[in-house]
C-alpha positions as CSV (number, residue, x, y, z in Angstrom):
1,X,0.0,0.0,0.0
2,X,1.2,3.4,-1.1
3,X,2.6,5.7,1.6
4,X,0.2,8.4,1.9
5,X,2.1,10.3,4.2
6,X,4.5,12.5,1.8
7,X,3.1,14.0,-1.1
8,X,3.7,16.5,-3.7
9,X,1.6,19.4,-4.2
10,X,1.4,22.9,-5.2
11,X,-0.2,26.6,-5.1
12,X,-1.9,26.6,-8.8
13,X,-5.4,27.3,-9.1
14,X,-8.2,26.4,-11.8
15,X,-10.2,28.0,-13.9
16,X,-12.7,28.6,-10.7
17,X,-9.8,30.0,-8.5
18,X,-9.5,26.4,-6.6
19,X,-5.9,25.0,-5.4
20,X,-5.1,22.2,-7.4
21,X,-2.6,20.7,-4.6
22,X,-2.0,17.6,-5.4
23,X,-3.8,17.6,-9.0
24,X,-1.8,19.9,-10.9
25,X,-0.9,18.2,-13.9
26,X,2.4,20.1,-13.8
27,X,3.8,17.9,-10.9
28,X,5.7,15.9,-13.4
29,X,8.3,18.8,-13.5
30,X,10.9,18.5,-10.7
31,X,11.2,22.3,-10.2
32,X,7.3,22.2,-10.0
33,X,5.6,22.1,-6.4
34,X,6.9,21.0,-3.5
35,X,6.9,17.9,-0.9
36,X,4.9,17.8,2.5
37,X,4.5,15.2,4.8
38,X,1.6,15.2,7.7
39,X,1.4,12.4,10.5
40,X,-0.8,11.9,13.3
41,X,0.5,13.2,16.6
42,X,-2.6,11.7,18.6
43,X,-4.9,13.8,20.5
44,X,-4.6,16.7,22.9
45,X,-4.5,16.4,26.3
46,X,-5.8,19.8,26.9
47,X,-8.7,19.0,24.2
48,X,-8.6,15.5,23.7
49,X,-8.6,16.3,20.0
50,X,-6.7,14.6,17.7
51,X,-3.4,16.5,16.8
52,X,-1.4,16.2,13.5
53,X,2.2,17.3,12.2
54,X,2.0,18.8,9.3
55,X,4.9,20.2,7.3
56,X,5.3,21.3,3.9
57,X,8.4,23.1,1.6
58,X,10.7,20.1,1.1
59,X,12.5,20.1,-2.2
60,X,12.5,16.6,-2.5
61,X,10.3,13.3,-1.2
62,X,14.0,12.0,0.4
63,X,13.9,15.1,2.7
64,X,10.2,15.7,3.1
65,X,10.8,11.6,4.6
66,X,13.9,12.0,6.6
67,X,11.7,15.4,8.4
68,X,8.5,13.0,8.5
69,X,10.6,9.9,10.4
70,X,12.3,12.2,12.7
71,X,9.2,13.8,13.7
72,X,7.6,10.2,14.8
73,X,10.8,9.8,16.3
74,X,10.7,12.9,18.7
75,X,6.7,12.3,18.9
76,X,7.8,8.6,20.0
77,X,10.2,10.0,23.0
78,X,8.2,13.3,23.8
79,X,10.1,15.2,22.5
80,X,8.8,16.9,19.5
81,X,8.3,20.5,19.7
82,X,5.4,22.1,18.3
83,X,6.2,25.2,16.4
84,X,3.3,24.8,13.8
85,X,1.4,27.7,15.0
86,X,3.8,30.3,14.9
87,X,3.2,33.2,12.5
88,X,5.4,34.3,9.7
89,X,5.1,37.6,11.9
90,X,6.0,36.6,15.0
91,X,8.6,34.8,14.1
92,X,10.3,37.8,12.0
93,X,9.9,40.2,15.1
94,X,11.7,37.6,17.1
95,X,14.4,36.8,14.5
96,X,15.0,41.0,14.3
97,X,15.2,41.1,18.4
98,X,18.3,38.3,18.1
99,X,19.9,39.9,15.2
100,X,19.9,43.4,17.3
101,X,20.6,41.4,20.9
102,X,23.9,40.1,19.1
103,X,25.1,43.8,18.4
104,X,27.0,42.8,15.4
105,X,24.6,44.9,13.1
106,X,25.0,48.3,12.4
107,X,22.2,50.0,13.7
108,X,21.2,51.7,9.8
109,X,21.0,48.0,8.6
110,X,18.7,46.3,11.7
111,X,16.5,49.5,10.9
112,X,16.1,48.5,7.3
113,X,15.6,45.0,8.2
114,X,12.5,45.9,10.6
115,X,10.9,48.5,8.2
116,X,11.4,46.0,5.2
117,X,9.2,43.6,8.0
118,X,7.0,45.6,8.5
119,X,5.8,47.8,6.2
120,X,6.3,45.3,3.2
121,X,6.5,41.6,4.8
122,X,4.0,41.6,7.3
123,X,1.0,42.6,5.6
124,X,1.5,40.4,2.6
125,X,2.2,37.1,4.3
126,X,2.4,37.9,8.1
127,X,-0.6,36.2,9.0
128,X,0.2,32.8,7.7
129,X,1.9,30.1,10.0
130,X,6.0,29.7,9.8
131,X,5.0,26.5,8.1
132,X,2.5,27.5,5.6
133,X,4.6,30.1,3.9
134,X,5.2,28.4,0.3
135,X,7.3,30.0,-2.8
136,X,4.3,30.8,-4.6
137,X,3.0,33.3,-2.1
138,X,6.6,35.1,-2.0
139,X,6.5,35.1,-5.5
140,X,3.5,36.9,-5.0
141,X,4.9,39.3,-2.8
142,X,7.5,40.2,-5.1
143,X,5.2,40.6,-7.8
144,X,2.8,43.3,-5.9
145,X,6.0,45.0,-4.9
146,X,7.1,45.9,-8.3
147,X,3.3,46.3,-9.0
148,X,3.2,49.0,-6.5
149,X,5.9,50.6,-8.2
150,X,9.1,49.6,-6.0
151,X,12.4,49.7,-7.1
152,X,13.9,46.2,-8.5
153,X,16.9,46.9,-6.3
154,X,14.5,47.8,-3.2
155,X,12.2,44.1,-3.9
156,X,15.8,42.2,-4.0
157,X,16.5,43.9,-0.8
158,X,13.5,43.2,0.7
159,X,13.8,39.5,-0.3
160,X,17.0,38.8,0.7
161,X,15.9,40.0,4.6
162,X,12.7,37.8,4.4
163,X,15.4,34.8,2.7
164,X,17.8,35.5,5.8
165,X,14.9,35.0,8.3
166,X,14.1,31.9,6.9
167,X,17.3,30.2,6.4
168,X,17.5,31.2,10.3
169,X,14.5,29.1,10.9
170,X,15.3,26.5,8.7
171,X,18.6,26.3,11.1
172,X,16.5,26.2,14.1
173,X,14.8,23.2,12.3
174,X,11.3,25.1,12.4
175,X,10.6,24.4,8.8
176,X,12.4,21.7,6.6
177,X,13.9,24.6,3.9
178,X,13.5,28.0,3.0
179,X,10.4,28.8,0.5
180,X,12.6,32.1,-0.4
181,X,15.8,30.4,-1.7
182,X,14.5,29.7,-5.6
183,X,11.9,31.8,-5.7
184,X,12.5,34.2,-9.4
185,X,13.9,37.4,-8.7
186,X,13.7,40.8,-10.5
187,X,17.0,41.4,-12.9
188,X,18.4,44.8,-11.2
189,X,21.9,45.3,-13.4
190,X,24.2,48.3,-11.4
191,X,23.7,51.2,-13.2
192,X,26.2,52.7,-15.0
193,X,28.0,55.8,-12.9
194,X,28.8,59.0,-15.0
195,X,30.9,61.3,-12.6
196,X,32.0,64.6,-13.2
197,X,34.7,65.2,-15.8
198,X,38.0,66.6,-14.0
199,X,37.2,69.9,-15.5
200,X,33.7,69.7,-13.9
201,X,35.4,68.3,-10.5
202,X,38.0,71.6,-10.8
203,X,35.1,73.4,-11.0
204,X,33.2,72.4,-8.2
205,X,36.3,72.4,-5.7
206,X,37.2,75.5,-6.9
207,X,33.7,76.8,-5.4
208,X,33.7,74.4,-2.4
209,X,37.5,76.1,-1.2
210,X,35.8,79.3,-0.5
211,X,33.7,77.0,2.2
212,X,35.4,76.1,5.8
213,X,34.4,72.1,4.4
214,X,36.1,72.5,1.5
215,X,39.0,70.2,2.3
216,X,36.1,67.4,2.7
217,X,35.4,67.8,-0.5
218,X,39.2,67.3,-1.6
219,X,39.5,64.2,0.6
220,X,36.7,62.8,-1.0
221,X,37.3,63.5,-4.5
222,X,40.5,61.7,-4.1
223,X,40.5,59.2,-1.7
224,X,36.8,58.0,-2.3
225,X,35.6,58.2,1.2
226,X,32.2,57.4,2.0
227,X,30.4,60.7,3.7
228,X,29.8,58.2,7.1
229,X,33.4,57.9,6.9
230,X,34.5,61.6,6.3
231,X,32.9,63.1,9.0
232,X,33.9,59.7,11.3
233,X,37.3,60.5,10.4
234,X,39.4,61.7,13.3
235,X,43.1,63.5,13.2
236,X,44.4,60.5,15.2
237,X,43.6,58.6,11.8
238,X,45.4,61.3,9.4
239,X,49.4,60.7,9.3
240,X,50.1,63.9,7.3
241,X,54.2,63.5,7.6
242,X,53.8,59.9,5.9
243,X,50.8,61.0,4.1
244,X,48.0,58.0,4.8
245,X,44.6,57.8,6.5
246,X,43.6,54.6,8.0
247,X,39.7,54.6,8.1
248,X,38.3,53.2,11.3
249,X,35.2,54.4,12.0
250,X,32.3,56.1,10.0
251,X,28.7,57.9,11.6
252,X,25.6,56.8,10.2
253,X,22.1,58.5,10.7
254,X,19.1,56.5,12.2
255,X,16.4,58.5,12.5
256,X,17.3,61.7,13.6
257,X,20.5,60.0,15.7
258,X,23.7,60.0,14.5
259,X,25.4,56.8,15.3
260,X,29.3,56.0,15.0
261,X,30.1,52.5,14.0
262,X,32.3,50.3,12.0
263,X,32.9,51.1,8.3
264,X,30.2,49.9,5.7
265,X,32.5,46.4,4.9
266,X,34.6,44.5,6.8
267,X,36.7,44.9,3.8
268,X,36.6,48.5,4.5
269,X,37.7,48.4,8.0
270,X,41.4,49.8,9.1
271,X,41.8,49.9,5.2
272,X,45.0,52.4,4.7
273,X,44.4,54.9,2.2
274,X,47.2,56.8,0.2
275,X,47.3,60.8,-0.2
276,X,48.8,63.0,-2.6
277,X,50.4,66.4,-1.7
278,X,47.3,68.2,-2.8
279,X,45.3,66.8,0.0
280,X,48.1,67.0,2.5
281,X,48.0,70.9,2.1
282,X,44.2,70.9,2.0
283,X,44.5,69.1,5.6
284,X,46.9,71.2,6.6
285,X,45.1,74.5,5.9
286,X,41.9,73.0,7.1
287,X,43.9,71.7,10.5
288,X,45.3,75.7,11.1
289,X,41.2,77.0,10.7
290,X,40.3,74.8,12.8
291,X,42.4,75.2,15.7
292,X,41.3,79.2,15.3
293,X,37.9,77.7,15.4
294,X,38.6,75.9,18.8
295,X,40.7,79.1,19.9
296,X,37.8,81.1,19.6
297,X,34.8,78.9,21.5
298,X,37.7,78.2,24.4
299,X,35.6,75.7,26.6
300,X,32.7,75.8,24.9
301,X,34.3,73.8,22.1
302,X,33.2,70.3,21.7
303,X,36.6,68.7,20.5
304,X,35.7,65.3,19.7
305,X,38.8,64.8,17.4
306,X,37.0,65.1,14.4
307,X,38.6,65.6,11.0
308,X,35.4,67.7,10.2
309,X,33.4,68.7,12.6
310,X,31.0,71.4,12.6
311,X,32.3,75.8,14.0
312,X,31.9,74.6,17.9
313,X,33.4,70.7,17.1
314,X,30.5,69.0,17.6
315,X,30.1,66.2,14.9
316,X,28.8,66.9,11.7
317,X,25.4,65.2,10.3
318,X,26.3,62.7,7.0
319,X,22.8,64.5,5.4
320,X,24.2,67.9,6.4
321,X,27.3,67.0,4.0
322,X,25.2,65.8,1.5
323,X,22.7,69.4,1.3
324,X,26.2,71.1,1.5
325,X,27.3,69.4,-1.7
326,X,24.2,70.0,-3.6
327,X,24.6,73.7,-2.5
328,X,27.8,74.2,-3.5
329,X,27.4,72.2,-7.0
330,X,24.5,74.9,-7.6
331,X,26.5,77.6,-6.7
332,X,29.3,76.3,-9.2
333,X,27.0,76.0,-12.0
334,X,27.0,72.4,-12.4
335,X,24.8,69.5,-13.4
336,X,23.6,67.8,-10.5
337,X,25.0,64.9,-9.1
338,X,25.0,62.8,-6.0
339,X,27.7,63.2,-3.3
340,X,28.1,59.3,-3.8
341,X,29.6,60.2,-7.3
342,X,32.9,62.3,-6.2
343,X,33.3,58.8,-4.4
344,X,33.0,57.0,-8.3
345,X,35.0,60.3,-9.5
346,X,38.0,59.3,-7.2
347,X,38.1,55.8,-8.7
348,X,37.3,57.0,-12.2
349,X,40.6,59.0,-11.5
350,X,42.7,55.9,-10.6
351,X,41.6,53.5,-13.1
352,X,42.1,56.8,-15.8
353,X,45.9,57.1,-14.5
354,X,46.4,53.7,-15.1
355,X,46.1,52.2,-11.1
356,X,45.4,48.8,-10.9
357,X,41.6,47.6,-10.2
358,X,42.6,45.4,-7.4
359,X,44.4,48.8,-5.1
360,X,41.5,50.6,-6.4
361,X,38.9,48.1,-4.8
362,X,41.2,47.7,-1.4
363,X,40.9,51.7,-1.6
364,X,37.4,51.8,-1.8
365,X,36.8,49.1,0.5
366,X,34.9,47.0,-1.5
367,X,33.6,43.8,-0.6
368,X,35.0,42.3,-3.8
369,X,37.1,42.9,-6.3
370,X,33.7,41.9,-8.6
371,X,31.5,44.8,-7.6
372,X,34.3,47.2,-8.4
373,X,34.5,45.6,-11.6
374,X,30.9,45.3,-12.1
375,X,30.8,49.0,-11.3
376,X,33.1,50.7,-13.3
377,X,34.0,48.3,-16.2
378,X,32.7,50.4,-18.7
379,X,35.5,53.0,-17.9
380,X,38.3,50.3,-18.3
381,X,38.8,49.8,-21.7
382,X,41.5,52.2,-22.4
383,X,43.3,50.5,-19.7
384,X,42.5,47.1,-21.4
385,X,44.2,48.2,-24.6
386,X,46.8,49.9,-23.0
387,X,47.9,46.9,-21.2
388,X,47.8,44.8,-24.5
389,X,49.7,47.5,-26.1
390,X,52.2,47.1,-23.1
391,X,52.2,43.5,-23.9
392,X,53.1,43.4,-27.1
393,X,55.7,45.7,-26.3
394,X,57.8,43.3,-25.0
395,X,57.9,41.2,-27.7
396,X,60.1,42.3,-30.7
397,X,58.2,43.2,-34.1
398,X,57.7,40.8,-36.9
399,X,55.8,40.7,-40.6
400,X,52.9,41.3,-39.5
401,X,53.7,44.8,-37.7
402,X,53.1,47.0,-40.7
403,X,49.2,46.4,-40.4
404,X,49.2,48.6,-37.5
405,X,46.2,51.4,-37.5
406,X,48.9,53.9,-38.4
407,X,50.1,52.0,-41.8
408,X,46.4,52.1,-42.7
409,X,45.8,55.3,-42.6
């Protein structure tokens, strides 16, 4: 007699709207559906009911039967914990509470996470039990949110912190795998950055020098610091006599907080950055104002040891830097671009001069090497053809040399 206790089913529905479960002709297809398993668990003591175990979300019959047996077998020796009511919700806002109880996320991130749960998470499939969640009704979740009009980046980022959860709970053995992991994502390709040209960048520092900040703007043009990271930056991090900043810390707004932390990546952490003698002597003018700055408030002054740091040294807000820049790109005449950009700028700069991608990716503090190439290959190829040209220069000429360009011109 056929097991009846693992099946395969599905979310389709007819023609009338009815869930085809088990019936759906396109079962046949391995990617299609997915295996559930449901047993008796006798009856409640409290009720005197009769209980079962159901669980569902198994890529295969193998696993949907390993979960099934070792359920009897903690059923068997009273030890099988029921979990089975728990709602996607509940089980998000207790997943979010560990995440923040561990302190290893930076507070702008754990905010993300808990306004991705929920004011996009929670209302679509909050209601259901940990165990009914199925990859159809993320998939429908995904497909209101770009419905709605949400960015393809925003959905994947919203998916990825509802995939986390789960994968958490599949850990904790709570469901047998995660409905989120093969579920069809949104293509979001990194758009393609167009910084200033150096005569627009000469323009705009031009304009920002006449501004106490203006050295910011030098440090980031060149060195591609992030803005958390510019005004995190303290003078105990600047060696101006062997000209290198180590970045150690940056200051990230949540809410209207401003909260210092560890750089974005741990790629980016203690990352030792080079400077050039025009940004020594910004640092250096900047360094003299400020300590007529901190002569003049005497003990009112605030010194925190801040690089940048607003007229009475209190720390400066990362959005205050940002309206600064937008002001000052106005005032220069400029098209408008994102503060983020002086960032691409500085690496647009590098890569231009001839800098290899890898020390530009360490200098950015990239995750990978990948994302910086993802980022800026379409600014590489000169450097592709001048390190083919380089190549070939070290070979001596032969036959074929006088089909250059230049002989067919």
């Amino acid at each position: 007699m056929a097991d009846k206790s693992v099946w395969k089913a599905c979310g389709c529905r007819d023609e009338s709207g009815q869930q085809m479960g088990a019936g759906c002709p396109k079962l046949d297809d391995k990617k299609h559906g997915t295996w559930r398993y449901r047993i008796s668990a006798g009856k409640d003591p409290r009720t005197g009911k009769r209980r079962q175990v159901f669980e569902s979300g198994f890529t295969t019959r193998q696993a949907a039967e390993r979960a099934r047996n070792k359920a009897r077998s903690q059923l068997d020796q009273g030890t099988y914990r029921d979990d089975t009511r728990e709602t996607v919700a509940a089980f998000l806002t207790s997943w979010a509470d560990k995440k923040e109880s561990t302190g290893k996320l930076r507070p702008s991130t754990l905010r993300m996470y808990r306004r991705y749960i929920t004011e996009d998470i929670v209302p679509a499939v909050g209601a259901l039990r940990l165990r009914q969640l199925q990859p159809h009704h993320i998939d429908d979740l995904i497909g209101s949110l770009l419905a709605d009009g949400r960015g393809r980046v925003t959905v994947r980022r919203i998916h990825a912190t509802l995939s986390s959860a789960l994968t958490s709970a599949r850990k904790l053995k709570l469901i047998g795998s995660n409905p989120a992991a093969d579920v069809e994502l949104p293509d979001a390709p990194r758009p393609m950055v167009h910084p200033w040209e150096p005569a627009e960048l000469g323009t705009f520092l031009t304009k920002a020098a006449e501004h106490r900040l203006g050295a910011l703007f030098e440090v980031a043009a060149f060195t591609g610091l992030r803005r958390g990271e510019l005004v995190g930056l303290r003078w105990s991090d600047v060696d101006l006599i062997n000209q290198v900043i180590t970045v150690r810390t940056q200051i990230v707004q949540a809410g209207g907080a401003k909260l210092e932390g560890k750089p974005k990546t741990r790629s980016g952490e203690h990352r030792r950055i080079d400077i050039g003698s025009r940004v020594v002597g910004a640092l250096l003018g900047h360094q003299f104002a400020q300590q007529q700055e901190r002569d003049a408030w005497a003990e009112a002054y605030s010194d925190n040891g801040r690089v940048f740091a607003r007229e009475d040294g209190s720390d400066l807000s990362p959005d205050y830097v940002s309206r600064l820049f937008h002001s000052l790109t106005t005032k220069a005449g400029l098209r408008q671009v994102k503060l983020h950009d002086l960032r691409h700028g500085a690496a647009s700069l590098m890569l231009a001069s001839g800098t290899d991608i890898a020390v530009v990716s360490k200098m950015l503090g990239h995750s990978t090497i990948s994302l910086t190439s993802d980022t800026y290959s379409h600014l590489v190829g000169g450097i592709g053809r001048q390190a083919a040209m380089a190549a070939e220069a070290l070979l001596p000429p032969t036959a074929h040399t006088s089909h250059t360009p230049e002989a067919l011109k």
